[in-house]
N, C-alpha and C positions, 0 to 999 in steps of 0.2 A: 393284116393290120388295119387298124384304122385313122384316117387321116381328116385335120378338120381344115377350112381358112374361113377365115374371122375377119370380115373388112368394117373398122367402127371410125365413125366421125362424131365427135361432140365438144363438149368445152365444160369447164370448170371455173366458176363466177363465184367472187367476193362483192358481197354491197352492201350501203351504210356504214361504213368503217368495220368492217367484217362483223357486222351482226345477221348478217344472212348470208349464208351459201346457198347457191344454186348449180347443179350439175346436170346436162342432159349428153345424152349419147345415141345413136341411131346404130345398129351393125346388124348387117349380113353376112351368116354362118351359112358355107357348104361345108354336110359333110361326107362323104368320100368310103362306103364299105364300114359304116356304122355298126357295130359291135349288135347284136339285139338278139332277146331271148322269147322263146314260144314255146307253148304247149300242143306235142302230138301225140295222139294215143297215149295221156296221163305222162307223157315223158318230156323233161326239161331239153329243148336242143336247141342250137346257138343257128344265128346265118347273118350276114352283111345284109345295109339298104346304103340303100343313096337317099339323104334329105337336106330340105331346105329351108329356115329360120331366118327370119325377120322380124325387127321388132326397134322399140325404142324403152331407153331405162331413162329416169325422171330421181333427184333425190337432193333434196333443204335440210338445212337445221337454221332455224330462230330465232335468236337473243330476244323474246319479248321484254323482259327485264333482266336485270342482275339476275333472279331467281330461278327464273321461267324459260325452260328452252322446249320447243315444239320442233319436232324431226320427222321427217316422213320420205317415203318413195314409193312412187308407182312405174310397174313395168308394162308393155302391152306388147307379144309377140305373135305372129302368126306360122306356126311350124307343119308340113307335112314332109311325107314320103314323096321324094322325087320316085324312086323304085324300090321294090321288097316285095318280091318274092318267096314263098316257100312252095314246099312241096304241093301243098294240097290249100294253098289260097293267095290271092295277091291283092298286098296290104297297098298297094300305088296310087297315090291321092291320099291315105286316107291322114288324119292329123297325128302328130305326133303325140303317144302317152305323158300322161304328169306334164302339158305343156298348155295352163290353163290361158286364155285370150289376154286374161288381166288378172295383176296385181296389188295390191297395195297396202301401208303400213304408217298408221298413225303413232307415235309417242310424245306424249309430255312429259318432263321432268322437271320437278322442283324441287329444289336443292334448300334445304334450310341451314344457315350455320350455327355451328352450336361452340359453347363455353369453350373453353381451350386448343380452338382448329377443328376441332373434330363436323363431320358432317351427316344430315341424315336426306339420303334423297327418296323422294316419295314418286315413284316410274310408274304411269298404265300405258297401254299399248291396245291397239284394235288392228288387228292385220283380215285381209281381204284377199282369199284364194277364187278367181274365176273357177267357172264351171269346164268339166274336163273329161279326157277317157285315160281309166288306170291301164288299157290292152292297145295294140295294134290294133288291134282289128274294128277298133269302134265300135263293137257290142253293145247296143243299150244297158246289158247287166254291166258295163265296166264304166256307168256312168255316174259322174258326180256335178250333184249340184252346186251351185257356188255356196261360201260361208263366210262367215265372219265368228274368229278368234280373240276375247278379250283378257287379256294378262294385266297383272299388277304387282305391286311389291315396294317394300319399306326398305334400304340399304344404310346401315350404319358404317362409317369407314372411322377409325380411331385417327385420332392428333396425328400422332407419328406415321401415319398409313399401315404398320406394321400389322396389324388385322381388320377386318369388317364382319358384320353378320349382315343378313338377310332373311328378310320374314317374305315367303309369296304367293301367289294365286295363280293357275293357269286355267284357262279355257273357263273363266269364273261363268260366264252363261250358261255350262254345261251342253256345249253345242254338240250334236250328235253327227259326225261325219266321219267316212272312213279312211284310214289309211292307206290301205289297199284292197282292191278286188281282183278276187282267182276266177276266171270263168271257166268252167271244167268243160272237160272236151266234149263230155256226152247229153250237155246242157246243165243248168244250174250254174250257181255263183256263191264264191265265199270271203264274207266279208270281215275283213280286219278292222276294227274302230277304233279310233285314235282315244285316249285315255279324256276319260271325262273331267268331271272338276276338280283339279288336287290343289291343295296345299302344300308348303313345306318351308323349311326355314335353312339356311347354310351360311357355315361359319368358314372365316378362310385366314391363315394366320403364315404368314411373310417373314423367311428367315433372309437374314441379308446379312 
């Protein structure tokens, strides 16, 4: 089984008569025969590590006017393998996968009101994935460069609340980064890419 502990100290702040929140947090996670999966001879097999994470989580939101609220968080962690082992390599030191140095996530919203209660809020968003390894093993082929994700979207919510629509955008830059990288055992890599620039719209309707 696997076991974690989690020691966090931070605090949670109101200021200017709650037009701004500010939260910070520091925690040190061991964890304890860590679940993790690898590739031997093309074949999926499991085994424990011992690792150790560190880091600090950062997160506002704004009132700049009645209208206008600016929201954001930045995280910044430092994660490896205390031990890990397998058969035929040892991952010990190396950082831990999907666990980029830094984080971070810009949103604005402006909330227009409209004729009868009803509301239309106009959201973008810019989030920022530090650079990273998708493998244990640190492989330059399981590396990713850092990026930036830009989102948007138009939200109609009705008078009564009882439905809303949305019009939206992701990844509107069409940034090109991957999902995941497979490094194959006998060399090469294959890479998963995260969906480019879409569109779409979603309607949501509230029985009560």
């Amino acid at each position: 089984p696997e076991r974690a502990t989690n020691i966090e100290i931070g605090a949670k702040t109101q200021w200017f008569n709650n037009r701004l929140r500010f939260n910070a947090a520091y925690f040190d996670l061991d964890y304890e025969d860590l679940q993790v999966f690898f590739l031997q001879d093309n074949v999926l097999s499991t085994a424990n590590a011992n690792a150790e994470v560190t880091g600090i989580e950062l997160d506002f939101a704004a009132a700049i006017t009645q209208n206008l609220l600016i929201s954001g968080s930045y995280a910044t962690m430092d994660g490896e393998y205390a031990q890990y082992v397998t058969p035929t390599a040892n991952f010990t030191g190396n950082k831990l996968p999907r666990a980029p140095d830094d984080t971070w996530t810009i949103t604005g919203t402006y909330t227009i009101p409209l004729d009868g209660g009803a509301n239309l809020d106009l959201v973008t968003t810019v989030s920022h994935t530090g650079d990273f390894y998708h493998e244990s093993s640190n492989d330059e082929r399981s590396f990713s460069d850092a990026y930036e994700v830009w989102d948007a979207s138009a939200n109609y919510s009705s008078a009564d609340g009882s439905w809303s629509l949305s019009v939206w955008g992701k990844n509107l830059a069409d940034k090109l980064y991957a999902a995941h990288k497979i490094n194959g055992t006998f060399g090469g890599s294959t890479n998963l890419w995260a969906p480019p620039r879409t569109y779409g719209a979603s309607f949501n309707y509230y029985w009560r």
